[in-house]
MOPAC internal coordinates of N, CA, C and O (Angstrom, degrees):
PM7 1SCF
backbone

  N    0.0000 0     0.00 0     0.00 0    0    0    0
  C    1.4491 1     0.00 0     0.00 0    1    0    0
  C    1.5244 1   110.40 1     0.00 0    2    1    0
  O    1.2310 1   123.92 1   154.76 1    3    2    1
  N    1.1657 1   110.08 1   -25.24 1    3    2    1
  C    1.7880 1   117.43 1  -172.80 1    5    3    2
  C    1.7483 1   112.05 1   -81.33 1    6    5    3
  O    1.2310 1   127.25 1   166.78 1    7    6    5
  N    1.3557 1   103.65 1   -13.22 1    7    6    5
  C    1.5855 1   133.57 1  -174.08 1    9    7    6
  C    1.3776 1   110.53 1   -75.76 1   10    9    7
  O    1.2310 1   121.40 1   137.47 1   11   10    9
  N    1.6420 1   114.93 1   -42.53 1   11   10    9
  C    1.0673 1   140.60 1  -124.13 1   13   11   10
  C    2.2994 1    85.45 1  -119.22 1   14   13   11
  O    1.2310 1   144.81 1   117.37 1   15   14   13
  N    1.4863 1    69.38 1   -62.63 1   15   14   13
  C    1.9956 1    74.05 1  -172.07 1   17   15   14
  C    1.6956 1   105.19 1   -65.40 1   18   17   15
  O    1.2310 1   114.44 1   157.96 1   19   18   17
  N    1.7871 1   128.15 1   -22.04 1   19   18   17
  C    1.2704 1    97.36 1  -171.07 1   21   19   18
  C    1.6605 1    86.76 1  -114.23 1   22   21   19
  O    1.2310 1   108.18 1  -134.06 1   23   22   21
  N    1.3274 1   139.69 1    45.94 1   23   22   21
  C    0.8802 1   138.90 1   129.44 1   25   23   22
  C    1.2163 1   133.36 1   -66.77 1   26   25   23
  O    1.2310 1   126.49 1   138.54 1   27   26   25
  N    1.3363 1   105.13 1   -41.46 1   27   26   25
  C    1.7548 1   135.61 1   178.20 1   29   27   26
  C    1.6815 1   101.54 1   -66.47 1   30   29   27
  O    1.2310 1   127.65 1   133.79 1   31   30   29
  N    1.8415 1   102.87 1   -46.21 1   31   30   29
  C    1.6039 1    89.48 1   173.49 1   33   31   30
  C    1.5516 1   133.46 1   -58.92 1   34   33   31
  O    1.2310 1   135.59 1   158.27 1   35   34   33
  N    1.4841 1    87.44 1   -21.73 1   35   34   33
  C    1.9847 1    97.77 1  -169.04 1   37   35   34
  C    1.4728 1    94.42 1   -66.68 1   38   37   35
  O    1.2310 1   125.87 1   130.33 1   39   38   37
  N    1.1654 1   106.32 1   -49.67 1   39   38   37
  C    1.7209 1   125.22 1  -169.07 1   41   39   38
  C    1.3850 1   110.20 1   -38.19 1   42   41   39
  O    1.2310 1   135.68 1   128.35 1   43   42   41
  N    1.2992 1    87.26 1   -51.65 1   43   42   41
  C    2.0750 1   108.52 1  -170.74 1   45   43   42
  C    1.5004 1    94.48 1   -55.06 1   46   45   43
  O    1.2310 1   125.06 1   114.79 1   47   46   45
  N    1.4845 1   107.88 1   -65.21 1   47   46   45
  C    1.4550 1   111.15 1  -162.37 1   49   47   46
  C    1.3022 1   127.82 1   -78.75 1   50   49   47
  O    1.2310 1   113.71 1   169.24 1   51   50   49
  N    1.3160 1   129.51 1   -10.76 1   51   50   49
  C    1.2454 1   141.32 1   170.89 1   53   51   50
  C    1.6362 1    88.23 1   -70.04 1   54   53   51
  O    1.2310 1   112.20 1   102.25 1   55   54   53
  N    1.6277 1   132.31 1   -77.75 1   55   54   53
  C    0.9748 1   124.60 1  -152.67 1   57   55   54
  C    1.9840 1   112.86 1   -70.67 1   58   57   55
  O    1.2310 1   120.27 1   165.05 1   59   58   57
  N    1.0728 1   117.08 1   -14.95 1   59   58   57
  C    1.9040 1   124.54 1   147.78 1   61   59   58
  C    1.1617 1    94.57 1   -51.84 1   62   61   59
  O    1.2310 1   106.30 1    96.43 1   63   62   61
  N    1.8070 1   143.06 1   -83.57 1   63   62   61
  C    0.9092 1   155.53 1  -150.45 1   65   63   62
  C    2.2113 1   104.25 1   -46.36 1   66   65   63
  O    1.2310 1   132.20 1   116.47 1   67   66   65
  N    1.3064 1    94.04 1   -63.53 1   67   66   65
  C    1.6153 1   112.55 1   168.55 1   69   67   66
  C    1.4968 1   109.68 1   -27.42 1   70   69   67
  O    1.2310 1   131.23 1   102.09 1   71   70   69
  N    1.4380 1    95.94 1   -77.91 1   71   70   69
  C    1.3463 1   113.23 1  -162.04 1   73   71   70
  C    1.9229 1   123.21 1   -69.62 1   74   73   71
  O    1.2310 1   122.49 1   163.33 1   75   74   73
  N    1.6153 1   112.83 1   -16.67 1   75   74   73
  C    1.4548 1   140.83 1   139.36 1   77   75   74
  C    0.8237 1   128.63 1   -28.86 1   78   77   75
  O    1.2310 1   119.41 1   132.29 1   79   78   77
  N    1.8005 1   118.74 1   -47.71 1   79   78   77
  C    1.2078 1   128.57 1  -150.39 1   81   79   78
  C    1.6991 1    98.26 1   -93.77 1   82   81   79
  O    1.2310 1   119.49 1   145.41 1   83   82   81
  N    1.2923 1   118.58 1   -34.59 1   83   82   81
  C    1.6478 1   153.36 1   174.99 1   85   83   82
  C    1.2913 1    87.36 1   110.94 1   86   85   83
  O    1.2310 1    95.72 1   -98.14 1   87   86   85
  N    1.2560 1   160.24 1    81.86 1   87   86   85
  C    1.5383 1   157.94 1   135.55 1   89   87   86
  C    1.6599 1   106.59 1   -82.49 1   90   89   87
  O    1.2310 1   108.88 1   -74.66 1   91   90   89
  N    1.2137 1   138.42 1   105.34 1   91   90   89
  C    1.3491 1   148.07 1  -178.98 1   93   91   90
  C    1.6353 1    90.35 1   -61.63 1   94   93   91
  O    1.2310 1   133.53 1   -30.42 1   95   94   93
  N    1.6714 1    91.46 1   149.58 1   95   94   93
  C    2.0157 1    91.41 1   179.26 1   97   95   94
  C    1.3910 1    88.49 1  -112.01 1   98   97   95
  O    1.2310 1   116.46 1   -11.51 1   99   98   97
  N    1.3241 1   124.33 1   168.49 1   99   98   97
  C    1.2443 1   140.10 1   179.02 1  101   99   98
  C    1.6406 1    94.29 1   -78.70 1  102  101   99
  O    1.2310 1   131.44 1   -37.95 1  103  102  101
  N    1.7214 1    95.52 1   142.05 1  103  102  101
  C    1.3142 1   126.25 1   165.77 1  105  103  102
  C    1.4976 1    85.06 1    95.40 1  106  105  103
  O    1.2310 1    99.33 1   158.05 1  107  106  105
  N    1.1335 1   154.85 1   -21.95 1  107  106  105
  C    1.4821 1   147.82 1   143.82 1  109  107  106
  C    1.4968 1   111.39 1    14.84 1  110  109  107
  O    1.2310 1   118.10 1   -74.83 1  111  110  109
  N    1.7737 1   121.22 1   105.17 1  111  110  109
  C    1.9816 1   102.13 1  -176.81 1  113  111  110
  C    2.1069 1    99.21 1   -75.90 1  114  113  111
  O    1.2310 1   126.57 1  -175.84 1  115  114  113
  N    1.4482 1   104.97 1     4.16 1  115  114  113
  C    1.5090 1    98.90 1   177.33 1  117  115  114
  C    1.5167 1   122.21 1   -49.12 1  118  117  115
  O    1.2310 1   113.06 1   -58.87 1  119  118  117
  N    1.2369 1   130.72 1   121.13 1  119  118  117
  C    1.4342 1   122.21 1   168.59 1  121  119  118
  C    1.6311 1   115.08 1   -72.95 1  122  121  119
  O    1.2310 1   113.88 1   -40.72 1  123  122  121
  N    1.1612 1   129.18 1   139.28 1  123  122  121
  C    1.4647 1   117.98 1   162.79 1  125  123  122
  C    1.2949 1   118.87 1   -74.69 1  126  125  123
  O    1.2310 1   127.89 1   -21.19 1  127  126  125
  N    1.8978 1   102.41 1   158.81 1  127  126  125
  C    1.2837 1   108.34 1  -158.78 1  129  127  126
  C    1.7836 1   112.59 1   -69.03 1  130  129  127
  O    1.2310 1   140.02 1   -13.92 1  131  130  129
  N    1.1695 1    78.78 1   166.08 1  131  130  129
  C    2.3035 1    90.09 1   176.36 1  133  131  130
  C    1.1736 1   111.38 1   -45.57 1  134  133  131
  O    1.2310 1   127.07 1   137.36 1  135  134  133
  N    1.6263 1   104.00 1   -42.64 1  135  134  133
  C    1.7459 1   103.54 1  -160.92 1  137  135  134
  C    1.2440 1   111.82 1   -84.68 1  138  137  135
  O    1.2310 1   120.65 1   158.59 1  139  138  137
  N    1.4958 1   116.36 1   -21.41 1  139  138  137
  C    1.8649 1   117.90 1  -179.29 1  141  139  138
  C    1.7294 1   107.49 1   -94.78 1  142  141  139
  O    1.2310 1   119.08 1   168.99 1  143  142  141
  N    1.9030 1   119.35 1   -11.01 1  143  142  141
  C    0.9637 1    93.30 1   151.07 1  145  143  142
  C    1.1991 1   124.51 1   -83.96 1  146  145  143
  O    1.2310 1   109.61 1   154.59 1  147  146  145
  N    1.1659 1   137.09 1   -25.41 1  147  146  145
  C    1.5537 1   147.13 1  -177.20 1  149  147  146
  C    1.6847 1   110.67 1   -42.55 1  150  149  147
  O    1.2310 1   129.44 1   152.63 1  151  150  149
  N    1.4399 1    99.40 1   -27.37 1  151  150  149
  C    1.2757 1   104.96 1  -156.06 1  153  151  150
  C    1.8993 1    97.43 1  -106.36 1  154  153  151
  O    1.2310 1   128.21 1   150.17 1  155  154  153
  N    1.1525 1   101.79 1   -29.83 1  155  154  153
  C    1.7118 1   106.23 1  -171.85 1  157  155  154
  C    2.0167 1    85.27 1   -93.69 1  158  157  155
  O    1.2310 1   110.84 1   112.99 1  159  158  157
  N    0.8019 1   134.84 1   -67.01 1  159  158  157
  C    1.4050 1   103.12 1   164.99 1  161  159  158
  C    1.4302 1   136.56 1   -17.03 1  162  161  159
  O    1.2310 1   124.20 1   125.43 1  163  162  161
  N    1.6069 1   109.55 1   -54.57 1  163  162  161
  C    1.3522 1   110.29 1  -156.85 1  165  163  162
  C    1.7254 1    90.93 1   -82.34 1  166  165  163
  O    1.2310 1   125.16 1   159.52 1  167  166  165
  N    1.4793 1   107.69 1   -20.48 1  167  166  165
  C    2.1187 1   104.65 1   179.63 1  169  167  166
  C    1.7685 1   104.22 1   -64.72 1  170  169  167
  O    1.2310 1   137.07 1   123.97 1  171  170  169
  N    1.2048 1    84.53 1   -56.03 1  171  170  169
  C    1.6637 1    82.81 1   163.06 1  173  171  170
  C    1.3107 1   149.44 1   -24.34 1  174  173  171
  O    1.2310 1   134.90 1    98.22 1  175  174  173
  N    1.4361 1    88.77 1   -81.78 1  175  174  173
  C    1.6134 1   106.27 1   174.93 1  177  175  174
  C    1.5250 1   119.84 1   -55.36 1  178  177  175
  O    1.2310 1   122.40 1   150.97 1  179  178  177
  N    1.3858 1   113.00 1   -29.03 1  179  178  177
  C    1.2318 1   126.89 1   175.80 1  181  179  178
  C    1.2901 1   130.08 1   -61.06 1  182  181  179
  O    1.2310 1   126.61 1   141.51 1  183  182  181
  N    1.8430 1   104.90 1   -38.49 1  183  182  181
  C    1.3224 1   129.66 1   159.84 1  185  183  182
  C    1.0564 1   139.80 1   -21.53 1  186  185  183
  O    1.2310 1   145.79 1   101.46 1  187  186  185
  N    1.4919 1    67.45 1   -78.54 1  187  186  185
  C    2.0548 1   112.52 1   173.78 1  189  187  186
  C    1.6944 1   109.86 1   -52.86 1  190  189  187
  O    1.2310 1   122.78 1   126.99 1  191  190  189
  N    1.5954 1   112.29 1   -53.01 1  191  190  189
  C    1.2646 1   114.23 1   160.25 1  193  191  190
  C    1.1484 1   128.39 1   -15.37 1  194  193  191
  O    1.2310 1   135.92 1    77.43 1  195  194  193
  N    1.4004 1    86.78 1  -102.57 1  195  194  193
  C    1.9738 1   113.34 1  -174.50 1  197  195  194
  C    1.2494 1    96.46 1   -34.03 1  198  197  195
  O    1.2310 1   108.86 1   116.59 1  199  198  197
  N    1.5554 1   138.45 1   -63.41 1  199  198  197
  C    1.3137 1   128.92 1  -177.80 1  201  199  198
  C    1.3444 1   107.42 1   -40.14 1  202  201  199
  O    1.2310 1   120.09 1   116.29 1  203  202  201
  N    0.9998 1   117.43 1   -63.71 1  203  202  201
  C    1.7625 1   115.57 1  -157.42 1  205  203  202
  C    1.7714 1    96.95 1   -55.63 1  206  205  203
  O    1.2310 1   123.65 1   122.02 1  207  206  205
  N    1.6939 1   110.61 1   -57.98 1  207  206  205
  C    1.1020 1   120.94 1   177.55 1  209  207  206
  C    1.6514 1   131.86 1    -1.44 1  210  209  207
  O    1.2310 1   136.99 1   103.75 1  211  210  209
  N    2.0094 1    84.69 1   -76.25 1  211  210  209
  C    1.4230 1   103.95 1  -176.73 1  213  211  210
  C    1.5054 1   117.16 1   -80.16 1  214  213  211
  O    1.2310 1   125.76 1   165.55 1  215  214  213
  N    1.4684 1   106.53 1   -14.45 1  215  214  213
  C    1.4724 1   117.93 1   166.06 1  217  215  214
  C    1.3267 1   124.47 1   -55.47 1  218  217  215
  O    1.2310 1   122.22 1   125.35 1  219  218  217
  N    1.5206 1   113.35 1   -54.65 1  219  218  217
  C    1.5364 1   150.89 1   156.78 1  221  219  218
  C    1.6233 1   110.55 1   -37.07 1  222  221  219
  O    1.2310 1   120.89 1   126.58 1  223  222  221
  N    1.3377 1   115.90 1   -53.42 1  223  222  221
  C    1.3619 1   133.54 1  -178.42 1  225  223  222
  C    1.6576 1   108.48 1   -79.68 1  226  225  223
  O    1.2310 1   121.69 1   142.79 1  227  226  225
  N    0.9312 1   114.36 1   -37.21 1  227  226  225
  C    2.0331 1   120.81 1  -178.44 1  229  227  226
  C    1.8164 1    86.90 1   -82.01 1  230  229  227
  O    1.2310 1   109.03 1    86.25 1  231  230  229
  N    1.0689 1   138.15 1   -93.75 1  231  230  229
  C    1.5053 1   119.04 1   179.26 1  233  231  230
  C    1.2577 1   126.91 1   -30.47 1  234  233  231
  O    1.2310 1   108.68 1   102.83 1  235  234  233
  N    1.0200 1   138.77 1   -77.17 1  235  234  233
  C    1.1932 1   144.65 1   174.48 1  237  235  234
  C    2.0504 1   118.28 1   -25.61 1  238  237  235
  O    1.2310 1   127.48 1   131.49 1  239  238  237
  N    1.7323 1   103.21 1   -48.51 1  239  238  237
  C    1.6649 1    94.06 1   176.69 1  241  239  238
  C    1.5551 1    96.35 1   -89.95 1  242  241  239
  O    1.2310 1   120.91 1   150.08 1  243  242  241
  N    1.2557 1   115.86 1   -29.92 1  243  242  241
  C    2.2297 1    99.21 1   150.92 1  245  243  242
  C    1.3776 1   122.81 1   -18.65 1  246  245  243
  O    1.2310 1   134.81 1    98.21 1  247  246  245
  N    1.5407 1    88.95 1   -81.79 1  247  246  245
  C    1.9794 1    92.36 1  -179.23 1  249  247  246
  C    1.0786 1   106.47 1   -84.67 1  250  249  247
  O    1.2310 1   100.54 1  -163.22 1  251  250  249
  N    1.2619 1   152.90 1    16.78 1  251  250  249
  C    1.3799 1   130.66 1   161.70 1  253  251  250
  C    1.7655 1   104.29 1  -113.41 1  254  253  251
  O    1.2310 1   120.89 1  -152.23 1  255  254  253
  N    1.4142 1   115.91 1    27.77 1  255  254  253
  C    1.2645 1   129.35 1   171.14 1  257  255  254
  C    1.4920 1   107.30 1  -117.06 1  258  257  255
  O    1.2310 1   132.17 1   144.70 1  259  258  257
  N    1.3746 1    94.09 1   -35.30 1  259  258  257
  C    1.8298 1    94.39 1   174.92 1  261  259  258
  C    1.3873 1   117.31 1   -80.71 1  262  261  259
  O    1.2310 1   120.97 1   153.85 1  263  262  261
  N    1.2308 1   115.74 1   -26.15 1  263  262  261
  C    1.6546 1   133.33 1  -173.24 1  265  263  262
  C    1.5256 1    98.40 1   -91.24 1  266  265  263
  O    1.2310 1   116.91 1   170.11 1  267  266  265
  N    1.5854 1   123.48 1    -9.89 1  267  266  265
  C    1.4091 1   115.18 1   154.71 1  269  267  266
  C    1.6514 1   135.46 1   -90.73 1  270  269  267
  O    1.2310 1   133.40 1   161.56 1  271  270  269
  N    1.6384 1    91.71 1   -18.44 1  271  270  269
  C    1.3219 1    84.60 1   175.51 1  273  271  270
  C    1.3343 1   116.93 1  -109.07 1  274  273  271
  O    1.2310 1   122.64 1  -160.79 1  275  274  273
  N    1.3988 1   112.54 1    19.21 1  275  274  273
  C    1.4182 1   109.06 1  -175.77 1  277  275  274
  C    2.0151 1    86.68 1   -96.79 1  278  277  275
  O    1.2310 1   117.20 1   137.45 1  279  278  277
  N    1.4016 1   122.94 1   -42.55 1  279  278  277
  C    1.3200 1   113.17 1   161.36 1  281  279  278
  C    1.5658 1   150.81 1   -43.58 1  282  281  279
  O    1.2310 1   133.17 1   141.75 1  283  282  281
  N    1.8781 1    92.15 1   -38.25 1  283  282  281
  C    1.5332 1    93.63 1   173.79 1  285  283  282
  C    1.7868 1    88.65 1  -169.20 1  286  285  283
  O    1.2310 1   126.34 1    40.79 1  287  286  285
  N    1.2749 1   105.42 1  -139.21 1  287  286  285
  C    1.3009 1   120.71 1  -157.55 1  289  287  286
  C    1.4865 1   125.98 1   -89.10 1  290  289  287
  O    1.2310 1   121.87 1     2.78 1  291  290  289
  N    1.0848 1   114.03 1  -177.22 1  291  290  289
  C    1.9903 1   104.58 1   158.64 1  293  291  290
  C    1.5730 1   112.47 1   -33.09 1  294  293  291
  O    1.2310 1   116.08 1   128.13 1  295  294  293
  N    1.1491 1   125.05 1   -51.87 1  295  294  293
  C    1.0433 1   118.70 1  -151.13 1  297  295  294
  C    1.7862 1   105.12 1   -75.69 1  298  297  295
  O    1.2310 1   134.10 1   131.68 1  299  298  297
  N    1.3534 1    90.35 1   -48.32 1  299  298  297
  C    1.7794 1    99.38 1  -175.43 1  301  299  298
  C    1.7341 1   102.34 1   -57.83 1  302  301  299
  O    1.2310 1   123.53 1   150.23 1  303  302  301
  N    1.6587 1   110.83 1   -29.77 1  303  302  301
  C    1.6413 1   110.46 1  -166.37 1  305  303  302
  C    1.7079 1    87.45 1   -58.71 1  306  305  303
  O    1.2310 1   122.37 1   112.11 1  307  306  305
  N    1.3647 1   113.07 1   -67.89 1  307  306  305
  C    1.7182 1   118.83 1   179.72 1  309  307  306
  C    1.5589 1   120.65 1    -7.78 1  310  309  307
  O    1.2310 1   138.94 1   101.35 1  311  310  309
  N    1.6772 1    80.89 1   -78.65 1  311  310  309
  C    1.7120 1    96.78 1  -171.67 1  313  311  310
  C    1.7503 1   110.04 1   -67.85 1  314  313  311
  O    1.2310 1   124.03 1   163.18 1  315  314  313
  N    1.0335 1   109.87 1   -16.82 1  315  314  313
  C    1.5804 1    95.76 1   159.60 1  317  315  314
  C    1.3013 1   137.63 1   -94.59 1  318  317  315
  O    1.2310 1   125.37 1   166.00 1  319  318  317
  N    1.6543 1   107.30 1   -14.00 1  319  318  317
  C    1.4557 1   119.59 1   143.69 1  321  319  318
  C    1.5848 1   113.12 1   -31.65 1  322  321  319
  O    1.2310 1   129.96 1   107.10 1  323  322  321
  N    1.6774 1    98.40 1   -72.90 1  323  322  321
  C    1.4336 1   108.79 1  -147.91 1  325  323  322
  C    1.8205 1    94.23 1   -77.21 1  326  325  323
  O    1.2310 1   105.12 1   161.45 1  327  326  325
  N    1.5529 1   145.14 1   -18.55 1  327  326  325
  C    1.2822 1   130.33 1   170.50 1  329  327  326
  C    1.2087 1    86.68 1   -82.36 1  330  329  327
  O    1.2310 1    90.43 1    95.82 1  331  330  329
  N    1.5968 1   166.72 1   -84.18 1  331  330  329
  C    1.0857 1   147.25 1  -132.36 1  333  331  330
  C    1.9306 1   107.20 1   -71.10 1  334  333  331
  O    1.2310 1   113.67 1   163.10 1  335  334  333
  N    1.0516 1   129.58 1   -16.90 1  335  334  333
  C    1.4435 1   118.37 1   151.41 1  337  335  334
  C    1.2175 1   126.76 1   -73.95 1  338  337  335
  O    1.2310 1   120.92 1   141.25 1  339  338  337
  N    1.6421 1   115.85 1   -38.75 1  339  338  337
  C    1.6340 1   105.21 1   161.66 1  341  339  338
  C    1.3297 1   131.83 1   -69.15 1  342  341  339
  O    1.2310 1   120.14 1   159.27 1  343  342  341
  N    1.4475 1   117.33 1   -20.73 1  343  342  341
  C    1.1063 1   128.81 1   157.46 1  345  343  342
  C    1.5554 1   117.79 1   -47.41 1  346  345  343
  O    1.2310 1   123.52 1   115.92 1  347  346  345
  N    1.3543 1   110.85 1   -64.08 1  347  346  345
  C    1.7175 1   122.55 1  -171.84 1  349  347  346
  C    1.7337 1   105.70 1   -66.55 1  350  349  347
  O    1.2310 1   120.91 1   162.42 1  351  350  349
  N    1.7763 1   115.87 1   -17.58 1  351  350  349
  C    1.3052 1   107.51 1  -179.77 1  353  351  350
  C    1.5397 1    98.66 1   -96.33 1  354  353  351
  O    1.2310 1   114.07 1   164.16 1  355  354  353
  N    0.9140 1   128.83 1   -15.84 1  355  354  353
  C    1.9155 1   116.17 1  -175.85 1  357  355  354
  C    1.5599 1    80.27 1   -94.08 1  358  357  355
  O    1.2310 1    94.30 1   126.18 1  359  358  357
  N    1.2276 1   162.17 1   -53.82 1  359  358  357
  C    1.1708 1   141.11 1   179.28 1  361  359  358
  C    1.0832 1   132.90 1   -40.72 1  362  361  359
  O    1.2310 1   118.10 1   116.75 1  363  362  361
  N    1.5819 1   121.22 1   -63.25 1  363  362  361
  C    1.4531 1   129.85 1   146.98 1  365  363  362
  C    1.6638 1   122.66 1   -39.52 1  366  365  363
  O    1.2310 1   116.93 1   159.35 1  367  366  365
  N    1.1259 1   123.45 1   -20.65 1  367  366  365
  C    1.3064 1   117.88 1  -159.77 1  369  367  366
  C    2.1871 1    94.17 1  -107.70 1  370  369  367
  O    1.2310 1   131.41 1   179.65 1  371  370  369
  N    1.0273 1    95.59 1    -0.35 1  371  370  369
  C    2.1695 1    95.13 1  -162.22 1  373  371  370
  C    1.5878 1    79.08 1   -89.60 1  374  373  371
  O    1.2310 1   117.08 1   144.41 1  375  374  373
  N    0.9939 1   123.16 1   -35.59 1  375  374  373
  C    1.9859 1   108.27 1   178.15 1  377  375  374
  C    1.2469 1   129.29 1   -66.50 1  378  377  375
  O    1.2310 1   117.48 1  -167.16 1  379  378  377
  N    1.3651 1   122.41 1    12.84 1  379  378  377
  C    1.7867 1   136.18 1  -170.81 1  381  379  378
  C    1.7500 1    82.41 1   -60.78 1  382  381  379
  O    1.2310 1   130.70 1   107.23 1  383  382  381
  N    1.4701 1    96.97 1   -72.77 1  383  382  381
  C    1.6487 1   110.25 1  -151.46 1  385  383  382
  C    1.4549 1    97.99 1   -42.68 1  386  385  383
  O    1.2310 1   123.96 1   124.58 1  387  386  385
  N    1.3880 1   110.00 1   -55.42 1  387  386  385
  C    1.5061 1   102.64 1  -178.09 1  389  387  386
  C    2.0192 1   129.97 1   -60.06 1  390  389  387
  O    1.2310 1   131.21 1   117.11 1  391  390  389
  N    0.9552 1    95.98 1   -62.89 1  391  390  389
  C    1.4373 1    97.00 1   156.20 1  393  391  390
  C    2.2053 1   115.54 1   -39.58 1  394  393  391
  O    1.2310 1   134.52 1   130.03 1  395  394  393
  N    1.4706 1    89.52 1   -49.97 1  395  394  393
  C    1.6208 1    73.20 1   173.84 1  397  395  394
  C    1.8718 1   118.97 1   -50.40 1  398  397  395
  O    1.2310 1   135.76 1   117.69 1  399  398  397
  N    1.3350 1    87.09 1   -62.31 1  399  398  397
  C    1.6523 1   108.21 1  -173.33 1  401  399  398
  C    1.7522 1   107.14 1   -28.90 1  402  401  399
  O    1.2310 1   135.82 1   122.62 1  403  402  401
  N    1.6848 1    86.99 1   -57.38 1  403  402  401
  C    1.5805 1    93.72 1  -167.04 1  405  403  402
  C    1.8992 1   115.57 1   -68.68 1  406  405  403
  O    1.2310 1   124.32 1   147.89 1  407  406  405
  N    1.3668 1   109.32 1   -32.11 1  407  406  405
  C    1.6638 1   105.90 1   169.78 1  409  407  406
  C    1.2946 1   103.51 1   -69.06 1  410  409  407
  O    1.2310 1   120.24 1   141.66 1  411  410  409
  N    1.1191 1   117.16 1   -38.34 1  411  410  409
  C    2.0697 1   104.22 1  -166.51 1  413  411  410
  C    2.0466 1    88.20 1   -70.42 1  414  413  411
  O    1.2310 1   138.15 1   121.80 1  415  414  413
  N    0.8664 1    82.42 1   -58.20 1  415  414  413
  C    1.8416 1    65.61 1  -166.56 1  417  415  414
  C    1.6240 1   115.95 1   -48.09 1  418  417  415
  O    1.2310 1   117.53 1   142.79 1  419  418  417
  N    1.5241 1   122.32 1   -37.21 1  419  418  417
  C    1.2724 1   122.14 1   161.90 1  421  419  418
  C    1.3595 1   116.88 1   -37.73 1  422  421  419
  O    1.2310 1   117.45 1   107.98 1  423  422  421
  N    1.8514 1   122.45 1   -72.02 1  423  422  421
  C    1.0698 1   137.42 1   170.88 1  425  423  422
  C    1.6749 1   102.08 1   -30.63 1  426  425  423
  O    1.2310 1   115.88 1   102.40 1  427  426  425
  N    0.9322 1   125.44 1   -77.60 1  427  426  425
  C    1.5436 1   126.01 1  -170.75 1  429  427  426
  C    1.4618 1   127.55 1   -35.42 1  430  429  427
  O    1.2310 1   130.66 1   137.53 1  431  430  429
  N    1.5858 1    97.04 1   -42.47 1  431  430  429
  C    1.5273 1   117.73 1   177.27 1  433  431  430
  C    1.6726 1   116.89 1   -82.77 1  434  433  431
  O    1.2310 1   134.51 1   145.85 1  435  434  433
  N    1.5683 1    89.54 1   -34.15 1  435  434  433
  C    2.0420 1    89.64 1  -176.31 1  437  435  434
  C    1.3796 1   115.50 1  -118.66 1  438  437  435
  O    1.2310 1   118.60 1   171.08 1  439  438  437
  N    1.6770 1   120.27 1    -8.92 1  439  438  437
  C    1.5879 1    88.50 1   176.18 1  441  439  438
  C    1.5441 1    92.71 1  -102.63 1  442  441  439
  O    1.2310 1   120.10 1   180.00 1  443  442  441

């Protein structure tokens, strides 16, 4: 029983101790604030980006290198390199807003 009751004390006081410090406990109905989602969104979204980005950009001067030289020469292989990478980077890059939108509203609702 003596095992039992100053177990319960650690318990007590660790979680006083927790909640003191301001550390939110999980399952918390608190939403986090505007400004730390604003900000864990925008780390996010940014992430998410660049990945897609350079993904977008490595395919894209692929096939628009292969789709140049099956047309014409060095030169056409080039220039379809270099529009099929700008292509794959304004593609990859038009989902910021969305990806933003969708983490800040996550953030708001779940941390």
């Amino acid at each position: 029983m003596k095992f039992v009751s100053s177990g319960l004390a650690v318990a007590m006081l660790a979680s006083t101790l927790v909640m003191s410090n301001g550390v939110v406990l999980p399952g918390t109905a608190e939403a986090a604030s505007r400004g730390y989602c604003q900000d864990y969104a925008e780390r996010k979204a940014t992430k998410k980006t660049n990945k897609k980005v350079l993904r977008n950009t490595l395919i894209g001067a692929g096939a628009g290198a292969i789709l140049g030289s099956i047309l014409g020469g060095k030169r056409t292989t080039a220039f379809g390199a270099a529009g099929g990478a700008a292509t794959g980077m304004a593609v990859g890059g038009s989902k910021w807003n969305q990806y933003y939108r969708d983490y800040y509203a996550f953030c708001r609702r779940e941390l």
